[in-house]
Structures are given as structure tokens and as C-alpha cells.
N, C-alpha and C positions, 0 to 999 in steps of 0.2 A: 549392769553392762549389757547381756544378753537384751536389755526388754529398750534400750537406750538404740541397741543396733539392729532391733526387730524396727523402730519406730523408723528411722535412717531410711532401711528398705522400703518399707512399706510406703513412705513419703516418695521415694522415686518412681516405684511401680505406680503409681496414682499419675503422681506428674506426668510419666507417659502417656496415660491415656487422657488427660486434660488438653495438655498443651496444645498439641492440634485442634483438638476443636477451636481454641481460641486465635489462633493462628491462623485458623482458613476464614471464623465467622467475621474476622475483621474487615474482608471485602469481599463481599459478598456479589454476585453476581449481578442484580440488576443495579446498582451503584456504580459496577465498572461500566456496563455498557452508557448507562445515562453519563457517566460522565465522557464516553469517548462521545457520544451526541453531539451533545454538548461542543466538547471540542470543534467536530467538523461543521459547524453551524455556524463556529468563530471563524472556521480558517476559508468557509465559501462566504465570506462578508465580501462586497469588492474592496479593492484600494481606490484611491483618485490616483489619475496618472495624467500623462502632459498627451498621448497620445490617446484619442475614441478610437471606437470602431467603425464599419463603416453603419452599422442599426444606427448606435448611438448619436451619428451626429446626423443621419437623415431623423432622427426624434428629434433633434434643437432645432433642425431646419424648419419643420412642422411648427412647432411649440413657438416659435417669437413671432411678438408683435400680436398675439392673442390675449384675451380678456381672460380674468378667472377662472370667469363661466364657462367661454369655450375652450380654454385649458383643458378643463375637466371634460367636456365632452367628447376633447380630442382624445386624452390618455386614454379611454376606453376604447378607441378608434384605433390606436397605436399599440394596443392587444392584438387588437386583429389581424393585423399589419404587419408584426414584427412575431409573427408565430414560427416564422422559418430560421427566427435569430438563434443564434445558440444559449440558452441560458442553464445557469447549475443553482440545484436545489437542494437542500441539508436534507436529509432521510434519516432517521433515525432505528437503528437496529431492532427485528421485533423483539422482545422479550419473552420466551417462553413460559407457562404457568411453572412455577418450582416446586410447588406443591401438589403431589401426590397425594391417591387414596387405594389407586389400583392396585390389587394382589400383586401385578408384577415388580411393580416397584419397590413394593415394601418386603414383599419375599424370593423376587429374582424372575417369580416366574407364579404363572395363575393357575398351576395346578402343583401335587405333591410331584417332585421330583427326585430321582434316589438320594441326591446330596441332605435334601431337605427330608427324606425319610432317613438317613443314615443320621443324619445331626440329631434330630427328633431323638432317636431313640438311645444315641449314645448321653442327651440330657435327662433320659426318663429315669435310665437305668439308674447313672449317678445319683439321680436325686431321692431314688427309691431308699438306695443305700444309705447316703446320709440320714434319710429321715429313722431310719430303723435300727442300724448300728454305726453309723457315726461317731457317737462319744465312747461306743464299746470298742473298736479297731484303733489301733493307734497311729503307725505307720502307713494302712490304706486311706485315710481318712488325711492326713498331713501328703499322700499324694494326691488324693481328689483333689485336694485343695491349692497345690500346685500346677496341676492340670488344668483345672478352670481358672487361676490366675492370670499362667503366662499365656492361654490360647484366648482369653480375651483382650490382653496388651496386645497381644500380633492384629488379631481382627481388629478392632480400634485403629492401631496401624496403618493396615492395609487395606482399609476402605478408607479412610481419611484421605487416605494418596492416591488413592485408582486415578485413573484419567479416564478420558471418553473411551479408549479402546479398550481400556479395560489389563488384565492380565492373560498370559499364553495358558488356555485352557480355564476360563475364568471360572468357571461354577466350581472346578473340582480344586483347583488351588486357592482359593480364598477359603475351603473347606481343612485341607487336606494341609498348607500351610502353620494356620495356628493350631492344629493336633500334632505335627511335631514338632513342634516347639513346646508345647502343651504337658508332650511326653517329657523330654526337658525337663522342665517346672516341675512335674512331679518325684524325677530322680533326685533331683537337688532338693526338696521340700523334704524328701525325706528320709537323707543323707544327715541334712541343715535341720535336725528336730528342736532342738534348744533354742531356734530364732523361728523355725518357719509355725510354731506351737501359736506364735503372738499375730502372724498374719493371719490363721485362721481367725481371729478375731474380728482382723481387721476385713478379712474378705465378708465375714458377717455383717458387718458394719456397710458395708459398700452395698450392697444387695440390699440392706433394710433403706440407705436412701434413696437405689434406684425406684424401690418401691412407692415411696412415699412421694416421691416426685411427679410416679404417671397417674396419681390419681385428677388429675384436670388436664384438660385440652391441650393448652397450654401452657403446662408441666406449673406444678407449684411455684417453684422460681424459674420468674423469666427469664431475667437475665446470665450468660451465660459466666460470666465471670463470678457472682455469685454462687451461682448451682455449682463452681466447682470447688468454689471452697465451699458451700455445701457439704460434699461429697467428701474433699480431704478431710476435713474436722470430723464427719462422724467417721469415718475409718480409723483416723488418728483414735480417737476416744474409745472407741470398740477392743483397738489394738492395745492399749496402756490399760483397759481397766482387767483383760486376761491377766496382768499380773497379781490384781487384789480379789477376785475370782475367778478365780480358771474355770472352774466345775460348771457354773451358773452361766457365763458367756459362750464356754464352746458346748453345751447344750444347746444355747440360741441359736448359734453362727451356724451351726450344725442342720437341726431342724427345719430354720428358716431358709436359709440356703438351699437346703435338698427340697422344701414345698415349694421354693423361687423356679428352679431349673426343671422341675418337674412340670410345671406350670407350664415353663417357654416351651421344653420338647412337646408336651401336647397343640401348643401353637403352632409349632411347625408343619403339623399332621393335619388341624382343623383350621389353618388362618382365621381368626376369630379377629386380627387387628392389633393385639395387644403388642406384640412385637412392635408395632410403629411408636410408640412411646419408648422404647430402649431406644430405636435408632435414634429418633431426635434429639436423646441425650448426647448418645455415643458420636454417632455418625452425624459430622458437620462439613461431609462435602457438600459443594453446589450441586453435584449432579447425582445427588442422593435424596432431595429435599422431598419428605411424606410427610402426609397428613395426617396427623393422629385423631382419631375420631371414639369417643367414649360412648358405646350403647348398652343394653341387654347384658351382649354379650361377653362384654371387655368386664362389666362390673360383677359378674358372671365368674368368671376367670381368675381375679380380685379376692373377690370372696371366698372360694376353693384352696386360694390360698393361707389364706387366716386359718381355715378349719382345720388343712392339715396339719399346717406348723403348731396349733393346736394338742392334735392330736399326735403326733410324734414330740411332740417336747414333752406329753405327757406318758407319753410308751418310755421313752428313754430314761425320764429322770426315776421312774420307780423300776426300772430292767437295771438301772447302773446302779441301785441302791448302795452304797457302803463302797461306792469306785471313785476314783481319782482317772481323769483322764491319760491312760496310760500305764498307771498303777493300780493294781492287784492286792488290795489289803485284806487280808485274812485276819480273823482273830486267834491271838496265840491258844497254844495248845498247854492242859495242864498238863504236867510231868508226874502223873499220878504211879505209873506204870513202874518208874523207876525210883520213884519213893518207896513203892512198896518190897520191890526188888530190895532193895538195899536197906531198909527199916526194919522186913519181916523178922518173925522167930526164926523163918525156915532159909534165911535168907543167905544160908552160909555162909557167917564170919567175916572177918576183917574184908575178904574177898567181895561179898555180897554187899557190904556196906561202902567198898567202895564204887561198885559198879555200880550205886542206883545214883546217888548226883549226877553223874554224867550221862545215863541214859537221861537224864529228868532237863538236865540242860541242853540236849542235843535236841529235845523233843520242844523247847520253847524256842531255840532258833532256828527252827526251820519252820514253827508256827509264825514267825513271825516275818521271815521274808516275805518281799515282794519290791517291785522292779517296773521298770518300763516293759512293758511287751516288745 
């Protein structure tokens, strides 16, 4: 039931951040202007009407009782002639490039700014911890992961829907916004342990296809309705298989996540580009539209990442040796102490032989607890 109503959530938190994209990519900006073009190009057609003007009929006055040939040589003439006439022309609206490459667009702004220093660093720190005690923390780890859930449903959100003017004090509330809500997600996550245990799964899951997506230009899958069930099915799958390995997936979800966000916050610091590949995931406003550009650098970035989830999936799984995420298993204690207590020659009497069973069993159950943290 618990992993039935992990799947439930995990399915709508997704949905939110899908839906919009596909809801704004459906008319996209140069389609609407082309077709209002369009439009005004039908509606300055003339009509025939019972009444000319006075251009028009000094042109038929001209015009009859002429040959072909001088037809044609007159109509050129009646250019000339009728340049004072009033006539209406269809224009069509320019269309701006939608595609970006500029640092400001992709990061707000073309140099570090504190929002983008403060965001940078509150990604490093997270990700540091994931990558190093992640599967050892029980409760900090199930709010990480709360944290970076709900503050990227907001952001998704709330760039989806900006408008031209933007929001009142925009850098710092598109910031400042989905961290509390953020905070949020993480009380609840880990309040909610028995269901929000299977979204870390799934947030593992979500991050390994963001991944896999920016390795091309134009993102492995085109299409955007694809890419998002893309995206739902390996979340889905990540999240249901924590129930048949818990230990082996939130080691992954863990690792790879904390080398994921560690990645972006150094983004933030060096603008290297890679971030424009999340936006064109995420972010499907028109007036958001970047160019994602793969050089050097980005493949650079890429690979830093393998290494480390590498290297922290291989710290944690021999530091957790003999752990359960959560659980604390010790191996039980012999009750030698009390065998001998109560066995010995010296071990006075009915007295002595009853007091070692019990020290002897007190000493395997408490070898043998262990709990959630």
C-alpha cells in the first residue's frame, strides 16, 4: 500500500512539472504571429462594391478603348499617377530570433550575481552531502530530497508562467520562492518517511533522465510529448524498484543526484552552458527560448559527473557496509557473561543460577536491536 501511494505522488509531482511544457509548446510563438499575418492579409483584400473612388474610376477612364499593349504600358503610367491615392498594404509582424546563447538569457544575467552565487552554493553544499552521507543520514537525506523536489516543481512553475514583465523583484523571487516551498517538501518528506523513502527513488530516476537527455543538441528525444513520458516511466521505475532494492537504488539516487547538483552549482559559478540543456527541458516559455550548444566544455562537465557518482557510490557502498538505509544492524551479543555467572562453581546457588539466563538474554536483546534513525 505504502509503495502503491509512493507511486500516486510521485506520478502527480511529475505531472506538474510536465504539463506546462506541453501546454505552452502547443502554440508557440512564431505560429501565432504567422498566422495573425496571415489573417490581416485576408482582411486588406479589397471587396467589389457598387460605388469607386475618385483614383479608381479616373484608372477606367484612362484604361478604355486601349490595346493590350498600351494597357500595359499605361498601368505603369497609373503608378505614377495614383501615388497620392491612398492604398493599404498587409505587413507582417517581425518575428524575433527565439533562440538564445547569451549568458544572459540562459542565466539571467552575464556575469555571477549573488542569487546565482547563493543558488550555486546552496547546490554544492547539498550535493557534497549526498554524495558522502546520503545513504548513512536517514531523516536529512529524505529532506534533501524533499527540498530539491518541491523547489523544482515551483521553479518549473514559475518560469513557465512569468510574463514579459516578469515578477515584483524578479531575480530574488524566482530564487527565494521555490526555497520556501522547498523548505516545505522537506518537513513533509520527512514527517511522510514510509512514502517519501520511494520518491527518493524516484527523484533518482528523474535526474538520471535529465541526464541522459542533454547529451545532444537537441536533447535525445525530440519530441516533447515523448520526453515526458520519457521522464515519467523512468521516475515511475526507479520509484517501484526501491521496493525490491532499497539498499542498491538509494545508493544510486543518492550518489548520482548529489554528482548531478553538484555539477549545476558549479554551473552557476563558471557558466560553462550546460544549464541550457535543463532549461529546454524544463522551461517551455516563448520568452525563455536558449540555445543549447555542446562543446569542450559541457562534455567536460558530463564527465565530471560519471566520475564522481563513481566515486561516491563507491565510498558509500563499503562506509554502509552491513547498513540498511535507515537501519542500524549490529550483530547480536554472546551472553557468555551470564552463562558463566550462573553455571559457575562459585556462582552461588539457586541465586547464581538464576541470575545468569537473564543477564545472558538481556545481553542478546539489546545485541540485537536496531531501528530507524
Amino acid at each position: 500500500m505504502r509503495l502503491f501511494h509512493s507511486i500516486v505522488l510521485l506520478f502527480f509531482l511529475i505531472g506538474i512539472i510536465i504539463v506546462p511544457q506541453h501546454t505552452i509548446s502547443a502554440s508557440p510563438l512564431g505560429d501565432i504571429v504567422h498566422k495573425r499575418g496571415v489573417q490581416d492579409l485576408h482582411n486588406t483584400t479589397p471587396t467589389p462594391t457598387t460605388s469607386a473612388s475618385p483614383c479608381q474610376q479616373s484608372n477606367d477612364n484612362e484604361k478604355r478603348g486601349l490595346s493590350i499593349r498600351d494597357d500595359i504600358h499605361d498601368n505603369h503610367n497609373d503608378k505614377d499617377q495614383n501615388d497620392g491615392c491612398p492604398t493599404e498594404t498587409a505587413t507582417a509582424t517581425p518575428v524575433p530570433d527565439e533562440y538564445s546563447d547569451k549568458p544572459e538569457d540562459i542565466y539571467g544575467a552575464d556575469s555571477v550575481t549573488p542569487q546565482m552565487g547563493v543558488a550555486g552554493a546552496i547546490l554544492i553544499i547539498l550535493g557534497i552531502y549526498l554524495m558522502v552521507f546520503g545513504f548513512r543520514c536517514f531523516r536529512p537525506t529524505l529532506s534533501v530530497a524533499g527540498f530539491l523536489t518541491f523547489g523544482l516543481i515551483t521553479w518549473v512553475g514559475m518560469t513557465n508562467s512569468q510574463t514579459m514583465d516578469g515578477y515584483t523583484n524578479d531575480p530574488v523571487t524566482i530564487m527565494a520562492v521555490p526555497a520556501g516551498l522547498g523548505i516545505l517538501g522537506a518537513i513533509l518528506y520527512a514527517f511522510f518517511w514510509n512514502i517519501s523513502i520511494y520518491l527518493v527513488g524516484g527523484m533518482g530516476g528523474l535526474v538520471f533522465g535529465l541526464f541522459i537527455l542533454c547529451w545532444r543538441e537537441d536533447l535525445v528525444i525530440t519530441q516533447v510529448v515523448p520526453r515526458a513520458c520519457f521522464l515519467v516511466a523512468i521516475s515511475l521505475f526507479f520509484a517501484g524498484v526501491v521496493f525490491f532494492a532499497e539498499r542498491y537504488l538509494v545508493l544510486f539516487s543518492t550518489s548520482f543526484t548529489g554528482s548531478f547538483i553538484f555539477i549545476v552549482g558549479i554551473d552557476f559559478l563558471t557558466h560553462t552552458g550546460y544549464i541550457a540543456g535543463l532549461k529546454s527541458i524544463l522551461d517551455q516559455n516563448s520568452l525563455h527560448r536558449v540555445k543549447y550548444t555542446i562543446d569542450r566544455k559541457v562534455y567536460a562537465m558530463m564527465a565530471v559527473i560519471i566520475v564522481l557518482f563513481l566515486i561516491s557510490f563507491g565510498w558509500q557502498f563499503f562506509y554502509n557496509r552491513g547498513r540498511e538505509f535507515g537501519v542500524n544492524v549490529e550483530p547480536a551479543k554472546k551472553g557468555g557473561d551470564g552463562g558463566e555467572a550462573g553455571g559457575g562453581e562459585e556462582g552461588g546457588g539457586d541465586a547464581g543460577g538464576e541470575s545468569g539466563p537473564g543477564s545472558g538474554g538481556d545481553s542478546k536483546g539489546d545485541g540485537g536491536s536496531g531501528g530507524h534513525e
